[in-house]
N, C-alpha and C positions, 0 to 999 in steps of 0.2 A: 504494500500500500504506500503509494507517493504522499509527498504534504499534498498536495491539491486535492486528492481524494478525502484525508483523513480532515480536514480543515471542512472541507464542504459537508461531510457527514455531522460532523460537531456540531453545526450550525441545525443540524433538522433534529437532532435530539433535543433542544429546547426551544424549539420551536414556539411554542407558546411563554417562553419568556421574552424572546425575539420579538412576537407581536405586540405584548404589551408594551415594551419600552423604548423600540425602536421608534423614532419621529418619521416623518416623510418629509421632502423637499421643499415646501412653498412654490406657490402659483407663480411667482417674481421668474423661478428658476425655467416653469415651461411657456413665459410669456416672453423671455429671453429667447428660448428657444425658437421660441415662433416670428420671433422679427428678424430669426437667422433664415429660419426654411417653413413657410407657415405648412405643417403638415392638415389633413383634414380628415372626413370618412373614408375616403377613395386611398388613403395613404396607408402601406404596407410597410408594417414594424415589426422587428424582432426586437425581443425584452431578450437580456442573457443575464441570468439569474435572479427572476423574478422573484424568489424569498417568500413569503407571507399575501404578496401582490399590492404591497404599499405604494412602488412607485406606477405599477400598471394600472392600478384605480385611478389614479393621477394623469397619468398618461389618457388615456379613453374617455378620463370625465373633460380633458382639456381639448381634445379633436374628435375623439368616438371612433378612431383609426381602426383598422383591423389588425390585431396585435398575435404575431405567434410568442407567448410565453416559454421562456423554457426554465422549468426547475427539476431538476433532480431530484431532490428528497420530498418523499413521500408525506411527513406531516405538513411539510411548510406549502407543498401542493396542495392541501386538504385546505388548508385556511385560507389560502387563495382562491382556493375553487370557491367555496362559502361566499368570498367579499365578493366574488364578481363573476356571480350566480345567475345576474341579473341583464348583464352584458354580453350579449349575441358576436359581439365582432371580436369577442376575445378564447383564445384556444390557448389550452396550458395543456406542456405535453413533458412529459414525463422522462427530461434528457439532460446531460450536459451538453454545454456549446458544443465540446471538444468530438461527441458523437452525433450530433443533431445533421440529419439530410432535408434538405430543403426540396432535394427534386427535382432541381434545379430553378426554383424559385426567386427571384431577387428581391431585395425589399428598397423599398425610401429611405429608410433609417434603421442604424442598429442603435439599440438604446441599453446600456447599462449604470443603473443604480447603485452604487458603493459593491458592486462586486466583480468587476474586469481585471482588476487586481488578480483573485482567485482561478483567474483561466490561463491554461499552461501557454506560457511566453512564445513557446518552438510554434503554436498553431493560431492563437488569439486572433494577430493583425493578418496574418494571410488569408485566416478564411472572414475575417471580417469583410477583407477586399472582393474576394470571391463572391458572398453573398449579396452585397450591395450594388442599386445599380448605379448608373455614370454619373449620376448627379444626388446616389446617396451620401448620408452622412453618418459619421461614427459620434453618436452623443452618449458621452460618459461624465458621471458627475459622484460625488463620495460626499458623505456627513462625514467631516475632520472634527472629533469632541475635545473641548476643553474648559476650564472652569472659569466661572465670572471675577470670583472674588479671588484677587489676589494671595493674601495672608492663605486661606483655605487650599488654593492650588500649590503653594510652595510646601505646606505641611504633605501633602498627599505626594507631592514629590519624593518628600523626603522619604516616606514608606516605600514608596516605590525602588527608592534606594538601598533601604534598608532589606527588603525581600526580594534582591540582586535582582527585580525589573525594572533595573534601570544603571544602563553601563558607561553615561556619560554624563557633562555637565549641564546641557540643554534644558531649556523647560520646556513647557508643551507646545508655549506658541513656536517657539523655533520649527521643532520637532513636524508642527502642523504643516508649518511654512516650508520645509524639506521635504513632504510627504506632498503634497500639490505642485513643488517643482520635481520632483522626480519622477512621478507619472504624467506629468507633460510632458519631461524630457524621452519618457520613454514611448511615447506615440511618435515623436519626430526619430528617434533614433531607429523605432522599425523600418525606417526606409519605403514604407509602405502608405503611408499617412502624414500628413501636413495640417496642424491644429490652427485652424481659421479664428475662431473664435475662443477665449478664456475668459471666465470672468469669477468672482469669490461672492457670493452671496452672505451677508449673514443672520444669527439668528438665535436665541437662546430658549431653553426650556426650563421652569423650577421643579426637580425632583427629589420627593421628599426619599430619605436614608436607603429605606429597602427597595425603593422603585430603581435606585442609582448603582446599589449592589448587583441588583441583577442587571441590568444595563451593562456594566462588567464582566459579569456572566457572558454574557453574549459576545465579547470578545477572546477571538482562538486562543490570547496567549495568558487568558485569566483562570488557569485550569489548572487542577493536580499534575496535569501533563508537564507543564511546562514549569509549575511554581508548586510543590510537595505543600510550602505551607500556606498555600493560598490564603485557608480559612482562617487564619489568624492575621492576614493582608485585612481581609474583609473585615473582623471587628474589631480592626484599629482603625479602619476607615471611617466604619459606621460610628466609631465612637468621636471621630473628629465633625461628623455630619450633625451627629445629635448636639454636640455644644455650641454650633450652628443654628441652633433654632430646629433642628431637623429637616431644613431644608437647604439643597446643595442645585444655583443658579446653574446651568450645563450651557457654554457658549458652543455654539457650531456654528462652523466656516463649510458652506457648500459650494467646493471646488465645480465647477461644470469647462469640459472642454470638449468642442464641437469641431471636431475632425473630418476632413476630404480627402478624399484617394489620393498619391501622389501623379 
């Protein structure tokens, strides 16, 4: 089993934590999108790791496009299928990008929600190009989290460092700001694709201690896997949240970059 497999299953095991605490994008992000390529109902989208279908709801309720879905994991297909039960132009099929046949089908847009990342590097941008037609577009965009309140973000740092996840001296905004130029850099570097448009939306959420824990949760590298004592990460967290008031501001930066064929 590769990281790409094991990381994408991790994610449909908690699936239902996933849904609860993950946000979706803001309308700013597909009203952007649509003064780049106003897509419509006539427009053909692939979703590549539809999740839960947070950003596909968003997507169909913004144009009504006709969307093929692809998600792998089976629970997080189930709460998808549920949200957009209701939605005729949308098909969720039960794949990875990396095996998904279109049929030779081409779409308007490939659309991915904070998971392009997760799709193996060797195949992502080529069959991205493959699938799209000559005046589609690769729109990829991530929620980058990090905290409002200063004093609060540097303590949780400091834990971070203390339960060795965290091997440098950066904070998060850096860290943020490295993670949005490095998957730009890495769309221009496929040789494959040429990033038209960039832009950083922002945006914040208040979550009260356990809604933030799990929110954690739901990232691959907050696990026994990776950190033995996680749970005691966790209720040093939770204890810096609760002297907090119990509530812990969540800032996110929504990286969006809107890609053309080379």
């Amino acid at each position: 089993m590769n990281a790409f497999d094991f990381d994408k299953e991790s994610f449909d095991k908690i699936a239902l934590t996933y849904e609860e605490c993950r946000p979706g994008y803001g309308k700013e992000v597909y009203n952007y999108i649509d003064s780049i390529k106003p897509y419509s109902s006539s427009s053909l989208i692939l979703e590549v790791g539809a999740g839960s279908g947070i950003a596909t709801k968003e997507i169909t309720d913004k144009w009504n496009s006709r969307i093929t879905a692809l998600e792998p994991g089976g629970n997080l297909r189930s709460i998808a299928e549920t949200r957009l039960k209701n939605n005729q132009n949308v098909e969720i099929i039960g794949s990875t990008f990396e095996n998904y046949s279109s049929n030779g089908l081409k779409f308007d847009g490939i659309f991915s929600a904070t998971a392009f990342h997760w799709i193996d590097p060797e195949i992502k941008y080529k069959k991205a190009s493959e699938l799209l037609k000559d005046d589609g577009l690769l729109v990829l965009y991530w929620n980058n989290y990090g905290i409002k309140d200063g004093e609060l973000s540097k303590s949780i740092e400091e834990l971070y460092a203390k339960y060795g996840m965290k091997t440098d001296n950066k904070n998060v905004h850096e860290r943020q700001a490295e993670n949005i130029t490095r998957r730009r850099n890495e769309i221009e570097d496929s040789g494959l694709f040429h990033v038209i448009k960039h832009n950083i939306f922002n945006n914040w959420f208040a979550y009260s201690t356990q809604r933030y824990l799990n929110l954690l949760k739901t990232f691959s590298d907050h696990s026994k896997r990776n950190v033995p004592d996680i749970d005691s990460f966790y209720h040093e967290v939770s204890k810096l949240i609760d002297w907090n008031d119990g509530i812990i501001d969540v800032d996110i930066k929504v990286n969006l970059e809107i890609a053309a064929r080379t």
